[in-house]
C-alpha positions as CSV (number, residue, x, y, z in Angstrom):
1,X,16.6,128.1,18.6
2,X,17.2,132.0,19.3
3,X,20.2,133.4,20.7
4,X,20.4,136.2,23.5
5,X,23.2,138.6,22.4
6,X,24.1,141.8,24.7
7,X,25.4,144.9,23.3
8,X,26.9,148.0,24.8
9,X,27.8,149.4,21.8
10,X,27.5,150.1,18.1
11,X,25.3,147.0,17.4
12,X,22.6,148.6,19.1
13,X,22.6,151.7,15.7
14,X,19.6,150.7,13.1
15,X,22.2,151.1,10.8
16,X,24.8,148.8,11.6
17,X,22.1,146.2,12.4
18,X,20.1,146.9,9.4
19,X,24.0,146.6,7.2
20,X,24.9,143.5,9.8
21,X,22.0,141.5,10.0
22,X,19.7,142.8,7.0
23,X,16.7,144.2,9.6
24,X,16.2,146.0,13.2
25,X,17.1,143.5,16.0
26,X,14.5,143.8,18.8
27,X,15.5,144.0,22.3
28,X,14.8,144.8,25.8
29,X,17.3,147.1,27.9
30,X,19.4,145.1,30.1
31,X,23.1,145.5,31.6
32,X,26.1,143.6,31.9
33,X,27.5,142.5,35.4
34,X,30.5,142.8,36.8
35,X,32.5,144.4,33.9
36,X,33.5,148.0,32.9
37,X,33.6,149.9,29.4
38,X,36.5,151.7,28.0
39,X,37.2,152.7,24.7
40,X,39.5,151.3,21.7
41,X,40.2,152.9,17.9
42,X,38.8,150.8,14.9
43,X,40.9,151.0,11.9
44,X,39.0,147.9,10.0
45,X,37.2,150.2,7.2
46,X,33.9,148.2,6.5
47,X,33.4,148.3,10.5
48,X,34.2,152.0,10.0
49,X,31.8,152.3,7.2
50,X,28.8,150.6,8.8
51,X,29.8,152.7,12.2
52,X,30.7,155.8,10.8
53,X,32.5,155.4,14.4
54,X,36.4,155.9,15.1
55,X,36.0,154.7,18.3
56,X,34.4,152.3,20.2
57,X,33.1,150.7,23.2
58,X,34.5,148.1,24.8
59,X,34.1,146.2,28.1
60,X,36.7,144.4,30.4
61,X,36.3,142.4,33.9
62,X,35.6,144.8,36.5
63,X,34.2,144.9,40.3
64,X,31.0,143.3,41.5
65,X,29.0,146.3,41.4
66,X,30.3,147.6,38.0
67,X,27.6,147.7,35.2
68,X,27.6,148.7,31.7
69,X,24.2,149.1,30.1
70,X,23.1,148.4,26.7
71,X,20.5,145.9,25.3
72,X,19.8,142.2,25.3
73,X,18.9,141.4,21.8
74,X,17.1,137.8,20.5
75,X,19.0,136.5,17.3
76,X,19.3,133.6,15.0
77,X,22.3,131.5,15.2
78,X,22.8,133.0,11.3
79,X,23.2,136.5,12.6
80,X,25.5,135.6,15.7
81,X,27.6,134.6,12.8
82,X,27.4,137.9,11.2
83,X,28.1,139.8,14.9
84,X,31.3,137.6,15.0
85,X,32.0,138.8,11.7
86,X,31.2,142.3,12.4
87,X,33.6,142.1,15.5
88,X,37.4,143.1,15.4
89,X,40.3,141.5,16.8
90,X,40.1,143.6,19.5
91,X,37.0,141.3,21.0
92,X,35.9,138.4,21.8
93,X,32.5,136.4,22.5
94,X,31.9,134.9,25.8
95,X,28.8,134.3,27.8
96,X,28.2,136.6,30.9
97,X,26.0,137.0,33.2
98,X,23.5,140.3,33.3
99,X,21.5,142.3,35.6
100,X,17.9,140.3,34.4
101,X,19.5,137.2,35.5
102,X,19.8,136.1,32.0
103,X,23.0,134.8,30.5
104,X,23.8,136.4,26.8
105,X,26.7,136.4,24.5
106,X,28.8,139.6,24.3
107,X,32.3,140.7,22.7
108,X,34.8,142.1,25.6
109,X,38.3,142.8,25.4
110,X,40.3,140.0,23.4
Protein backbone atom coordinates (compact mmCIF):
# COMPACT_ATOMS: atom_id res chain seq x y z
CA UNK A 1 0.00 0.00 0.00
CA UNK A 2 1.35 3.54 -1.17
CA UNK A 3 1.51 6.51 0.95
CA UNK A 4 0.48 10.20 -0.15
CA UNK A 5 3.25 12.44 1.27
CA UNK A 6 2.97 16.50 0.63
CA UNK A 7 5.98 18.56 0.47
CA UNK A 8 6.49 22.35 0.43
CA UNK A 9 9.97 22.13 0.58
CA UNK A 10 13.34 20.56 0.04
CA UNK A 11 11.98 17.04 -0.60
CA UNK A 12 10.58 18.11 -3.67
CA UNK A 13 15.00 18.65 -5.06
CA UNK A 14 16.00 15.50 -7.32
CA UNK A 15 18.75 15.52 -5.17
CA UNK A 16 17.56 15.14 -1.84
CA UNK A 17 15.01 12.59 -3.07
CA UNK A 18 17.51 10.77 -5.15
CA UNK A 19 20.09 10.89 -1.52
CA UNK A 20 16.67 10.19 0.68
CA UNK A 21 14.84 7.69 -1.08
CA UNK A 22 17.51 6.22 -3.70
CA UNK A 23 15.25 7.58 -7.04
CA UNK A 24 12.89 10.62 -8.28
CA UNK A 25 9.53 10.56 -6.37
CA UNK A 26 6.74 11.23 -8.81
CA UNK A 27 4.08 13.60 -8.00
CA UNK A 28 1.30 15.77 -8.99
CA UNK A 29 1.19 19.70 -7.75
CA UNK A 30 -1.17 20.08 -5.03
CA UNK A 31 -1.31 22.53 -1.88
CA UNK A 32 -1.77 22.41 1.69
CA UNK A 33 -4.94 23.90 3.42
CA UNK A 34 -5.33 26.04 6.01
CA UNK A 35 -1.61 26.48 7.05
CA UNK A 36 1.13 29.06 6.33
CA UNK A 37 5.06 28.65 5.59
CA UNK A 38 7.76 30.44 7.41
CA UNK A 39 11.24 29.69 7.61
CA UNK A 40 13.64 27.89 10.25
CA UNK A 41 17.83 27.39 10.14
CA UNK A 42 19.02 23.67 9.85
CA UNK A 43 22.17 23.09 11.58
CA UNK A 44 21.89 18.96 11.30
CA UNK A 45 24.93 18.55 8.70
CA UNK A 46 23.75 15.44 6.62
CA UNK A 47 20.31 17.46 6.07
CA UNK A 48 22.68 20.26 5.16
CA UNK A 49 24.61 18.17 2.93
CA UNK A 50 21.81 16.58 0.99
CA UNK A 51 20.09 20.27 0.92
CA UNK A 52 22.98 22.24 0.35
CA UNK A 53 20.14 24.59 2.13
CA UNK A 54 20.68 26.76 5.39
CA UNK A 55 17.37 27.39 5.64
CA UNK A 56 14.20 25.95 5.20
CA UNK A 57 10.62 25.90 4.80
CA UNK A 58 8.33 25.27 7.24
CA UNK A 59 4.53 25.41 7.67
CA UNK A 60 2.30 26.19 10.78
CA UNK A 61 -1.68 26.44 11.38
CA UNK A 62 -2.95 29.32 9.69
CA UNK A 63 -6.40 30.82 8.32
CA UNK A 64 -8.95 29.03 6.18
CA UNK A 65 -7.85 30.57 3.07
CA UNK A 66 -4.08 30.26 3.64
CA UNK A 67 -2.30 27.81 1.17
CA UNK A 68 1.15 26.79 0.75
CA UNK A 69 1.88 24.93 -2.51
CA UNK A 70 4.20 22.13 -3.17
CA UNK A 71 3.62 18.58 -4.38
CA UNK A 72 1.64 15.45 -3.38
CA UNK A 73 4.04 12.69 -3.84
CA UNK A 74 3.10 8.60 -3.82
CA UNK A 75 5.52 6.60 -1.58
CA UNK A 76 6.25 3.28 -0.01
CA UNK A 77 5.73 2.94 3.67
CA UNK A 78 9.87 2.22 3.42
CA UNK A 79 10.54 5.69 2.21
CA UNK A 80 8.03 7.53 4.72
CA UNK A 81 10.51 6.08 6.99
CA UNK A 82 13.37 7.61 5.38
CA UNK A 83 11.34 11.30 5.09
CA UNK A 84 10.93 10.88 9.01
CA UNK A 85 14.45 10.29 9.07
CA UNK A 86 15.40 13.04 6.83
CA UNK A 87 13.17 15.47 9.08
CA UNK A 88 14.63 17.60 12.04
CA UNK A 89 13.37 18.18 15.28
CA UNK A 90 12.04 21.14 14.17
CA UNK A 91 8.95 18.99 12.40
CA UNK A 92 6.59 16.80 12.77
CA UNK A 93 4.32 14.39 10.63
CA UNK A 94 0.68 14.77 10.74
CA UNK A 95 -2.06 14.17 8.22
CA UNK A 96 -3.74 17.35 6.63
CA UNK A 97 -6.06 18.04 4.52
CA UNK A 98 -5.18 19.64 0.77
CA UNK A 99 -6.66 21.62 -1.85
CA UNK A 100 -7.44 18.16 -4.24
CA UNK A 101 -9.45 16.94 -1.35
CA UNK A 102 -6.89 14.33 -0.61
CA UNK A 103 -5.51 13.76 2.82
CA UNK A 104 -1.35 13.36 2.78
CA UNK A 105 1.19 13.25 5.37
CA UNK A 106 3.39 16.39 5.85
CA UNK A 107 6.14 17.66 8.53
CA UNK A 108 4.88 21.24 10.07
CA UNK A 109 6.25 22.95 12.96
CA UNK A 110 7.04 20.50 15.96
Amino acid sequence: MSELLFSYGTLQQEGVQIAQFGRRLTGTPDALVGFRQAMVEITDPDVLAKSAKRFHPIVMPGGPNDRVPGTAFEITAEELAAADSYEVADYRRVAAALASGRTAWVYVKA
